[in-house]
VEXDREN-2710 file (C-alpha; in Angstrom, 1 decimal):
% VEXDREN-2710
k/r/px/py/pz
1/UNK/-79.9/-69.7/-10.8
2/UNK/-79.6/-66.9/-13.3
3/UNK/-76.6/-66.0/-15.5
4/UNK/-76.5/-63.1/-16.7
5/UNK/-74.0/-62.2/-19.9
6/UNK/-73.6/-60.6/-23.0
7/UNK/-71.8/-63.9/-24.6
8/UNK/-74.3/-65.8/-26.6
9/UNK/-72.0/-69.2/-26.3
10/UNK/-70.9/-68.8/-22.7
11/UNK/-74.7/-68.2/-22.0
12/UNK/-75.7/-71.5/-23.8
13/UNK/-72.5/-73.1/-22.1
14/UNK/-73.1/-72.3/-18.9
15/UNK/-76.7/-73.6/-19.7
16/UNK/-75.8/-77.2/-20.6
17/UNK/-72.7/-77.8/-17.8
18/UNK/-74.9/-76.2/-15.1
19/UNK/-78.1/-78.3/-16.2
20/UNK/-75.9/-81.2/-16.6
21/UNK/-75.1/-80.9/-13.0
22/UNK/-79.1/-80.7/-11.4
23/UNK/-79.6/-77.2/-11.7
24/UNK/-82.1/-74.8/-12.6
25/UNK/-80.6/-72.4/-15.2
26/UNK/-82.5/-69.2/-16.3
27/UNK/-80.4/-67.0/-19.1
28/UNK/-79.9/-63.3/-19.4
29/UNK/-78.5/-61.3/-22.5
30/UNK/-77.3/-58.5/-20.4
31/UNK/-77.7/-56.5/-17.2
32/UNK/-81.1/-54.8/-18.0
33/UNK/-82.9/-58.1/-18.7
34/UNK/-80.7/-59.6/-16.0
35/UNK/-83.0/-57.0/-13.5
36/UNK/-85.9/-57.6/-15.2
37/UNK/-85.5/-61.2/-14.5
38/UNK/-85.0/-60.9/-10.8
39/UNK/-87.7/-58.9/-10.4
40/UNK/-90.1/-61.8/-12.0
41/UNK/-88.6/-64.6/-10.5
42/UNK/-87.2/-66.1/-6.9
43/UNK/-83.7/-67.0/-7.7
44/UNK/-80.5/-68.6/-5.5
45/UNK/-78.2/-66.6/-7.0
46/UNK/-76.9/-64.7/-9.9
47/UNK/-73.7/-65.3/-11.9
48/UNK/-72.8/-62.2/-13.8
49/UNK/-70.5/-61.0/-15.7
50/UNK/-68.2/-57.8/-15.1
51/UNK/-67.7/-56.5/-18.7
52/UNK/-71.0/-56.3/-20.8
53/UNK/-72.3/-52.8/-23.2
54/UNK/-75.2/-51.8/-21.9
55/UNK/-74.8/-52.0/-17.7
56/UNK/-71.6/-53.2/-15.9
57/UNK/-71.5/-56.2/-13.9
58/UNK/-70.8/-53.9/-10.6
59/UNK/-73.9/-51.5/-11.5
60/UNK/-76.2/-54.9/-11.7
61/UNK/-74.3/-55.7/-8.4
62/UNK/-75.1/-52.2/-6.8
63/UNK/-78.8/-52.3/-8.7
64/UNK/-79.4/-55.9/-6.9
65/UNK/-78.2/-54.8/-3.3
66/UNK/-80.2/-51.8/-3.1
67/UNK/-83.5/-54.1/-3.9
68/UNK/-84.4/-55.3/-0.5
69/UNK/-85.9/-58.3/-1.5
70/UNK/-82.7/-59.6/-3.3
71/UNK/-80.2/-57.9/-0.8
72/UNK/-79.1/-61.2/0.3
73/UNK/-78.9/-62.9/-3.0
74/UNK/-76.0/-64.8/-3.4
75/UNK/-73.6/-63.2/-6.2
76/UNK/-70.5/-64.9/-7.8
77/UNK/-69.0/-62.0/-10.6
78/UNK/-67.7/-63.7/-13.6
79/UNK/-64.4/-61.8/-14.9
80/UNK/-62.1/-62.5/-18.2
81/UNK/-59.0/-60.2/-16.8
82/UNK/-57.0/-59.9/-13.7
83/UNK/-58.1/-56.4/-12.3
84/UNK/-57.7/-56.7/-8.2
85/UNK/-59.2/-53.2/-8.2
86/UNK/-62.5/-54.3/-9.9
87/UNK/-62.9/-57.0/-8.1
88/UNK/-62.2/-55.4/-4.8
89/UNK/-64.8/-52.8/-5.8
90/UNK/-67.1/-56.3/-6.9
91/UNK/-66.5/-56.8/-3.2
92/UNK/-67.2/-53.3/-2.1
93/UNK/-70.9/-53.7/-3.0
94/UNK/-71.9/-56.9/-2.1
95/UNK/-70.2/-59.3/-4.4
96/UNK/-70.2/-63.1/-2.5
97/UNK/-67.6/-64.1/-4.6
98/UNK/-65.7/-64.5/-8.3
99/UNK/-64.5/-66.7/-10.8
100/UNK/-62.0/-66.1/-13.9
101/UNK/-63.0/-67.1/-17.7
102/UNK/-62.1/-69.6/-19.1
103/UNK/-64.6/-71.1/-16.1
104/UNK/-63.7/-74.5/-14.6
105/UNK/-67.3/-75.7/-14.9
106/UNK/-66.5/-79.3/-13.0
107/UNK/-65.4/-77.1/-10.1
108/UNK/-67.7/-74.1/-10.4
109/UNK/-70.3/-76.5/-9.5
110/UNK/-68.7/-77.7/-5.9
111/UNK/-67.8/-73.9/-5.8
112/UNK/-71.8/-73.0/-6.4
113/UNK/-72.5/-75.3/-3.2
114/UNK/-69.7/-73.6/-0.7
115/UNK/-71.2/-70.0/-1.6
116/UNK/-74.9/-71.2/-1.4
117/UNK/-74.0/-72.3/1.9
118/UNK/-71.9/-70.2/3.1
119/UNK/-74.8/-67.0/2.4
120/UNK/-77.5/-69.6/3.9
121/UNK/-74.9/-69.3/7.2
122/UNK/-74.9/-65.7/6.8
123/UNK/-78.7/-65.2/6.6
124/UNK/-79.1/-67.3/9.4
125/UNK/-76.3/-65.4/11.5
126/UNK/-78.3/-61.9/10.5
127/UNK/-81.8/-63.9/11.9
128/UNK/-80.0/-64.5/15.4
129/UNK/-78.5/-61.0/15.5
130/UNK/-81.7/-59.4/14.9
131/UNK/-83.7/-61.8/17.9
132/UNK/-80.9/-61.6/19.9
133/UNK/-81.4/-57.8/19.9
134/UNK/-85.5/-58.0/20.4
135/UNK/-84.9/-59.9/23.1
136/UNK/-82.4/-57.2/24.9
137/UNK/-85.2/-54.8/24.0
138/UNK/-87.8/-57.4/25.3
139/UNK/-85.9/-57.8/28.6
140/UNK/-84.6/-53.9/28.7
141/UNK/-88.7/-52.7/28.6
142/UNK/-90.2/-55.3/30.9
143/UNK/-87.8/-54.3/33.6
144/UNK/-88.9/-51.1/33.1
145/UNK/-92.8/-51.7/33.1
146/UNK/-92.5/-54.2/36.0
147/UNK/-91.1/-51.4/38.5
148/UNK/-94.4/-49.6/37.3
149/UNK/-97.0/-52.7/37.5
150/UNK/-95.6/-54.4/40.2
151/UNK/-94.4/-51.8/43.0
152/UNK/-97.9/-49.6/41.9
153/UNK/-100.6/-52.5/42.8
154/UNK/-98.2/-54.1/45.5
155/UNK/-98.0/-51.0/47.4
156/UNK/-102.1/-50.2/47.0
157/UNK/-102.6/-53.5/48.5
158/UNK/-100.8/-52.7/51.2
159/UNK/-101.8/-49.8/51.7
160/UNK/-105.4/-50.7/51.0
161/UNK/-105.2/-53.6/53.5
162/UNK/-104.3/-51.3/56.2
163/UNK/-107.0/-48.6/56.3
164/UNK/-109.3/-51.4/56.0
165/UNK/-107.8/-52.6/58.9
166/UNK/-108.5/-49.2/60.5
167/UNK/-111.9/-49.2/59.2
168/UNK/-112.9/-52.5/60.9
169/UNK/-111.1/-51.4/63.8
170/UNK/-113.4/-47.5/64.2
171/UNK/-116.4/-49.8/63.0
172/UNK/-117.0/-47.5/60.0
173/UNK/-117.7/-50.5/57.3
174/UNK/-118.9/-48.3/54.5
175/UNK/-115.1/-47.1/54.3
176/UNK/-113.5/-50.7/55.2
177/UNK/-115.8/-52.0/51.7
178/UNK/-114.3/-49.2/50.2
179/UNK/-110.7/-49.7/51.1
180/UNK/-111.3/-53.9/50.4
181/UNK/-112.4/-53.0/46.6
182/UNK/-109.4/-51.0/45.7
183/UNK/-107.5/-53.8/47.3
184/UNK/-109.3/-56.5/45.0
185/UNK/-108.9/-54.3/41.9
186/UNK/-104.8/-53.9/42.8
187/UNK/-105.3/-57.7/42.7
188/UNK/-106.8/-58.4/39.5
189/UNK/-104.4/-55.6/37.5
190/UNK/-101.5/-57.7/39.1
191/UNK/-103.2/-61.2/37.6
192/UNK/-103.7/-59.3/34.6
193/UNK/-100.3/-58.8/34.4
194/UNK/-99.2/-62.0/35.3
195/UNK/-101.8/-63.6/32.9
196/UNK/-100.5/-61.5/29.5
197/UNK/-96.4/-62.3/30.8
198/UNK/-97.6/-66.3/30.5
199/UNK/-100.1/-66.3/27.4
200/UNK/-97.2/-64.3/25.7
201/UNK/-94.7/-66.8/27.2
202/UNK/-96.7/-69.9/25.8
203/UNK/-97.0/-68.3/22.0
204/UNK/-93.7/-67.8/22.1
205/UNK/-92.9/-71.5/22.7
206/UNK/-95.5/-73.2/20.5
207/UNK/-97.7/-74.1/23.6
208/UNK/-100.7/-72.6/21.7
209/UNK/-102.5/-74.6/19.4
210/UNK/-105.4/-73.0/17.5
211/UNK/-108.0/-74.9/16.9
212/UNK/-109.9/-73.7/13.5
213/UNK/-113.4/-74.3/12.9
214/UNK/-116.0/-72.0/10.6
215/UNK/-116.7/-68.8/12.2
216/UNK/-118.5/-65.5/11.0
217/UNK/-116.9/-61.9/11.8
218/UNK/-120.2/-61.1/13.4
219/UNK/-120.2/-63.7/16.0
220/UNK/-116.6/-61.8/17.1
221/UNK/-118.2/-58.4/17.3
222/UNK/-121.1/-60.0/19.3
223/UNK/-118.9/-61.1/21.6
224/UNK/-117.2/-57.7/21.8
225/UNK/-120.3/-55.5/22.4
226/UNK/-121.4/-58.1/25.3
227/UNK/-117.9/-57.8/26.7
228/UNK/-117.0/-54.4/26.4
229/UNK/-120.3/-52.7/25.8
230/UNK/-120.8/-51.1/29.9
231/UNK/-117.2/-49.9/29.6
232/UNK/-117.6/-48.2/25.9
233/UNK/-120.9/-46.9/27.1
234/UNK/-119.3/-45.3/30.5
235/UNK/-116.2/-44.1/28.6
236/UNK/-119.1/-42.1/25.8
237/UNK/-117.7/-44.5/23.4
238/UNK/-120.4/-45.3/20.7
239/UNK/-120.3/-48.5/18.2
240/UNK/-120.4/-48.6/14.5
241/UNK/-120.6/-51.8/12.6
242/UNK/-119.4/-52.1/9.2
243/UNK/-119.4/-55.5/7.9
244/UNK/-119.3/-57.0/4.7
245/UNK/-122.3/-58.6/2.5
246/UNK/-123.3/-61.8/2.5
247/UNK/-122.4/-65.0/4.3
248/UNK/-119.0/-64.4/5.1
249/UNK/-117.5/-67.0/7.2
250/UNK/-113.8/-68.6/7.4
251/UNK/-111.6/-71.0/9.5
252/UNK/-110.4/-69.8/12.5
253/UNK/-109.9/-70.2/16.1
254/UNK/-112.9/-67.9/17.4
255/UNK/-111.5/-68.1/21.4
256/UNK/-108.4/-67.0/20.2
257/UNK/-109.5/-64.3/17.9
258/UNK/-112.4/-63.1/20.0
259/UNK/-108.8/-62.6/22.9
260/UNK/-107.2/-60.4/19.9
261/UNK/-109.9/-58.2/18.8
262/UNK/-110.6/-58.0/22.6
263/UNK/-107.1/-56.3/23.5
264/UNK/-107.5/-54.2/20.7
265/UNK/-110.9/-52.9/22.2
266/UNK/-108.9/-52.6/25.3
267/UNK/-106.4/-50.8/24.1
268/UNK/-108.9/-47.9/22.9
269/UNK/-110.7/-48.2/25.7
270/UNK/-106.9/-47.2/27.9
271/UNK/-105.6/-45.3/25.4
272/UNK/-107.8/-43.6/22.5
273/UNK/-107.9/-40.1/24.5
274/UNK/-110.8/-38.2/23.3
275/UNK/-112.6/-40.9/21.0
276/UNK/-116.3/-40.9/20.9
277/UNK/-116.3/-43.5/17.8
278/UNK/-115.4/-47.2/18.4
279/UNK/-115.6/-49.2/14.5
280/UNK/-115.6/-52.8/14.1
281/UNK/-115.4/-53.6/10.5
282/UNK/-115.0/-57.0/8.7
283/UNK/-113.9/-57.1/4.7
284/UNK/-112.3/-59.5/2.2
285/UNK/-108.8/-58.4/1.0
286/UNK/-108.3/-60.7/-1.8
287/UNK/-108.1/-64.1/-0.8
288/UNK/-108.6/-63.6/3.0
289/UNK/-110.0/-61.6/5.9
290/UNK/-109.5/-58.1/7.4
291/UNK/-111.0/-57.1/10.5
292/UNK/-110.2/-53.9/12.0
293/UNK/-110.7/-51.4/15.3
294/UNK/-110.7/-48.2/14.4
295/UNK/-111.3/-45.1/16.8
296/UNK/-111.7/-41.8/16.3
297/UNK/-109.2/-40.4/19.4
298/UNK/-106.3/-38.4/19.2
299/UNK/-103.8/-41.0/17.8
300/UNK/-100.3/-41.8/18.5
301/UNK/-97.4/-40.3/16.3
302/UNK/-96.2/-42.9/13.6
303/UNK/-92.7/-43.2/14.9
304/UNK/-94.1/-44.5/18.4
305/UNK/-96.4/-47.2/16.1
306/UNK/-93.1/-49.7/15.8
307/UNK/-92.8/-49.4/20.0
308/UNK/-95.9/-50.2/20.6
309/UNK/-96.1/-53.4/18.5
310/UNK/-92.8/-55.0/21.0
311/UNK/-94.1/-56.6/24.0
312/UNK/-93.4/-55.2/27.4
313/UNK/-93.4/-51.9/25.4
314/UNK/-95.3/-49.1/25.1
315/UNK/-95.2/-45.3/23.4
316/UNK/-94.6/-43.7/26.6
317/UNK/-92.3/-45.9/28.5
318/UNK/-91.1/-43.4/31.5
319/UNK/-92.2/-44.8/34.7
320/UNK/-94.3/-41.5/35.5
321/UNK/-96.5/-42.0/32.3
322/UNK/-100.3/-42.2/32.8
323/UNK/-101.4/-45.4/31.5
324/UNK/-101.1/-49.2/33.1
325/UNK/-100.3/-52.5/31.6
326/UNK/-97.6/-54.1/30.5
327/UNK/-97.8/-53.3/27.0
328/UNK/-98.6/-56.5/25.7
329/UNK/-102.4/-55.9/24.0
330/UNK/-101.1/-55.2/20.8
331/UNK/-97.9/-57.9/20.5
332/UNK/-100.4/-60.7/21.9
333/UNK/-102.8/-59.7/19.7
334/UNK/-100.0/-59.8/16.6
335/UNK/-99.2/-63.4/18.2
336/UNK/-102.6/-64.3/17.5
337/UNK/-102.5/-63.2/13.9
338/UNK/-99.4/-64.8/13.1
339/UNK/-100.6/-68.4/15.0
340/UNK/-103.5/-67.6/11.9
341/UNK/-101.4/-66.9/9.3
342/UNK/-101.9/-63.5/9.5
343/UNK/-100.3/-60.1/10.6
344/UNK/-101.6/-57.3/12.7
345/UNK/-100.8/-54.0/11.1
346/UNK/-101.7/-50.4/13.0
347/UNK/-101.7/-47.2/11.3
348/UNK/-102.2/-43.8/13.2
349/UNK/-103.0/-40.2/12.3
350/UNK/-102.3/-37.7/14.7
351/UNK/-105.5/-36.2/15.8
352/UNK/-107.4/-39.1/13.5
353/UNK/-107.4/-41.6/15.6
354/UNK/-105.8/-45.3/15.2
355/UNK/-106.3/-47.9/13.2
356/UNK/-105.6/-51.9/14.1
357/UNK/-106.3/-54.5/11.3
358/UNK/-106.1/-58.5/11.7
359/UNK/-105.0/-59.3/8.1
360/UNK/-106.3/-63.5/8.0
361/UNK/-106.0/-65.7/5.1
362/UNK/-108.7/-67.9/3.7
363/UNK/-112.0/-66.2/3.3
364/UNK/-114.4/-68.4/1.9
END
C-alpha cells in the first residue's frame, strides 16, 4: 500500500502499525511524489491525506482516476476535520472510502480488508458487465450473419440440385456437372461455417490445448505459399518475404499458428480490394516474436478495425454486403494468439492497405 502525507510522524506511524499488521507499506512526503510513486510501482491502494501544501488530497484523487491503469485503485482519504462537503466531493471523484485522524490503527486494519474486498467485488462486477455485453453483441451479429450464410448456400443447393435435376433429365451433362459443382461449393462454404462456429466454440471453453514444440517462422510461410499460392496467383497477388536473420526459431504450436496466419491470408485474399502485394514478415520485438500480413489494398477505415476483431462480426454487417463468412478469421486467429500468450493487433490505412501482426512471446 502507499500512504501518502505531508506528516513526517503520521508517515512513520502508519509505517510501523501497518507493517505490524503483514503489510507492505511504501511512504510518500506529499501528493507529487505520491504520483510519482504510483507510476513506478503496482500498489493495492493508496491512503492519502486531504490537507497537504503542495497538491490536495482530492487533486491526487482526480490525478489517480484519470490514469487508466490505476482507475480502479482502491482509495481510503484520510481527513483531520469534519467537512461533509469535502468528503462528498472525495466521493465525487472516486474516493472508496475515508477515515478521521486521530486513526484507529487496530481497526483501520479490519477496515483495509472490507475496502480491498469490497473494490476486488467491484472489478469483478465491471469484468461480467463488460462480457455480458460482448456476448449480446456476439449473439446480436451471428443472428445477423447466419440469415446471410445460411439462407444464401441453403437456397443454391436447392436451387442447384434442381437444374441438375433438369440437366440429367434433357441429357445435357456438361450443364448437370456444372449445376453439381456450385452445389458442392454451397456445401463446403456451409461446412466452413459450421467448422469456424465450433473451433471458436472450443477456444472459448478451453477445449484447445496447444501443443508447443520448436518451430521456425519460415516453415509457417512455407506452408502458406503451398496453401494459398494458386489463389494469390489467380487473384494477381504477388509474395514478398521479409524475414529476420539468423536461426530464428521458438515454441509454439505450428498447426495452430499455421490456422492463424492462414485466416489472415484469407482474409486478404476476400477482402484486400485492389492489392497486388501480399507480405509475410517475421521479426523479434524484444523478448518475443512478431509475424505479420500485410497487403497493399484499399484498407478498411480505423473505426471499423474494433468490429472486425468480434466474432460473428464484420465491417459491413448489412445483409446486402458483398463479402461471405461469418466473420470469424480475424477473432479465431486473436484466439490463437492469446492460447500463445500473445495478441493479434491490425492496423489499417485507408488506401494503404492493412496490417495484421501475431505479437508471440519467447523468441529464442
Amino acid at each position: 500500500m502507499l500512504v501518502v502525507d505531508d506528516d513526517p510522524i503520521y508517515r512513520e506511524t502508519s509505517r510501523m502499525f501497518l507493517m505490524m499488521q503483514g503489510r507492505d507499506v511504501t511512504l510518500a512526503e506529499n501528493g507529487n511524489a505520491g504520483l510519482r510513486k504510483l507510476a513506478e510501482g503496482c500498489f493495492d491502494i493508496l491512503i492519502v491525506d486531504m490537507e497537504m501544501p503542495d497538491m490536495s488530497g482530492l487533486e491526487v484523487i482526480a490525478h489517480v482516476r484519470a490514469r487508466p491503469e490505476t482507475a480502479d485503485l482502491p482509495i481510503i482519504m484520510v481527513t483531520s476535520r469534519d467537512d461533509a462537503m469535502a468528503i462528498d466531493r472525495a466521493y465525487e471523484l472516486g474516493a472508496s472510502s475515508f477515515v478521521v485522524k486521530p486513526v484507529n490503527w487496530t481497526l483501520l486494519d479490519h477496515y483495509l480488508r472490507f475496502v480491498c474486498r469490497a473494490a476486488r467485488n467491484e472489478t469483478l462486477a465491471r469484468q461480467a458487465q463488460k462480457e455480458a455485453e460482448l456476448l449480446g453483441r456476439t449473439k446480436d451479429n451471428l443472428m445477423s450473419v447466419l440469415r446471410h450464410e445460411m439462407k444464401t448456400p441453403l437456397n443454391a443447393i436447392i436451387g442447384f440440385t434442381r437444374l441438375a435435376a433438369e440437366a440429367r433429365e434433357s441429357g445435357d451433362l456438361v450443364a448437370m456437372r456444372e449445376h453439381l459443382e456450385a452445389v458442392q461449393e454451397s456445401g463446403k462454404r456451409l461446412l466452413q461455417s459450421f467448422a469456424d462456429m465450433a473451433t471458436y466454440s472450443d477456444m472459448l471453453s478451453g477445449r484447445i490445448v496447444p501443443a508447443f514444440e520448436p518451430i521456425a517462422p519460415g516453415w509457417l510461410f512455407d506452408d502458406m505459399q503451398e496453401l494459398h499460392g494458386p489463389a494469390l496467383a489467380k487473384a494477381g497477388i504477388r509474395v514478398e518475404r521479409r524475414e529476420e536473420e539468423g536461426n530464428l526459431h521458438f515454441e509454439g504450436d505450428q498447426t495452430l499458428l499455421a490456422s492463424a496466419l492462414s485466416r489472415l491470408v484469407q482474409n486478404v485474399l476476400e477482402h484486400a480490394k485492389g492489392a497486388t502485394t501480399l507480405r509475410l514478415i517475421s521479426a523479434r520485438e524484444g523478448e518475443g516474436l512478431k509475424l505479420t500480413v500485410e497487403d497493399d489494398g484499399e484498407g478498411i477505415p480505423p473505426e471499423d478495425i474494433a468490429r472486425c476483431l468480434e466474432p460473428f462480426a464484420q465491417a459491413d454487417m448489412s445483409l446486402s454486403r458483398a463479402h461471405q463468412g461469418l466473420g470469424m478469421g480475424l477473432p479465431i486467429a486473436g484466439s490463437i494468439a492469446a492460447l500463445h500468450g500473445g495478441e493479434l493487433k491490425s492496423e489499417s490505412i485507408r488506401g494503404a492497405g492493412l496490417r495484421v501482426s501475431l505479437r508471440l512471446p519467447i523468441a529464442r
